[in-house]
N, C-alpha and C positions, 0 to 999 in steps of 0.2 A: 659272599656278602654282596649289596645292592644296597643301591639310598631307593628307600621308599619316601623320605621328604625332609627338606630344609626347615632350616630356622636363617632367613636373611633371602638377599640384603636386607638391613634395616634400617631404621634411624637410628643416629649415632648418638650413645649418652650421652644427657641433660649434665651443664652445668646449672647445679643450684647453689640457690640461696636464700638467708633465714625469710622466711614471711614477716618478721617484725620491722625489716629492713624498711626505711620508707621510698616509696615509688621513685621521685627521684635518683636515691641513689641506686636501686636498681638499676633504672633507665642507663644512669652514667656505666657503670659496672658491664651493662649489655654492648653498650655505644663501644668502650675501651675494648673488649675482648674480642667483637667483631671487626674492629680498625689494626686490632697490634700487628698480621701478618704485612700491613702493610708499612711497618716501621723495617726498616732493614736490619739492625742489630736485633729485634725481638723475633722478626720475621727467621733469622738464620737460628736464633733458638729455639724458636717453634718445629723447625727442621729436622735440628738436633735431636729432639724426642717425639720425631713421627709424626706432628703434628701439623696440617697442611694451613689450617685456617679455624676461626672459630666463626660460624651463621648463625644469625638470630633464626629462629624456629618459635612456634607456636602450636596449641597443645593438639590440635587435630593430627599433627605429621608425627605424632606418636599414636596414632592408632591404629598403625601395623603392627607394636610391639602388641597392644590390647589384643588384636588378633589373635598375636600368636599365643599369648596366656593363655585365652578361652580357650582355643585349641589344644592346649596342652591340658587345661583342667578337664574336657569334656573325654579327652583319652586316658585319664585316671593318672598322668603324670606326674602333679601335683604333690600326688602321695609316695613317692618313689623316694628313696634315701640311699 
């Protein structure tokens, strides 16, 4: 057996949330999830379950995952079960 090709590194799942949400509270929601590592009781829970930090990200730094899609639908992947 041989790796003929990866899937990664990549960007790490999107935390979301509803689109009916209004902007503001997004914003707050983004602002808190990006600061909690830096709380020391939240930061050693984040710990706890593997989790080093949360960054805000914007939609272009998920277009490696785009990538790897098309890649996988142009090799008939898609359809595989």
């Amino acid at each position: 057996m041989r790796i003929i090709g990866t899937l990664g590194p990549s960007t790490i799942q999107p935390f979301a949330v509803a689109r009916r949400l209004p902007a503001a509270v997004k914003s707050d929601l983004r602002h808190l999830l990006v600061e909690l590592a830096s709380d020391s009781t939240a930061g050693e829970f984040l710990s706890r379950h593997f989790i080093d930090r949360f960054v805000a990200v914007h939609d272009p730094d998920y277009d490696d995952i785009r990538e790897m899609c098309s890649a996988a639908k142009s090799a008939g992947f898609e359809t595989l079960r």
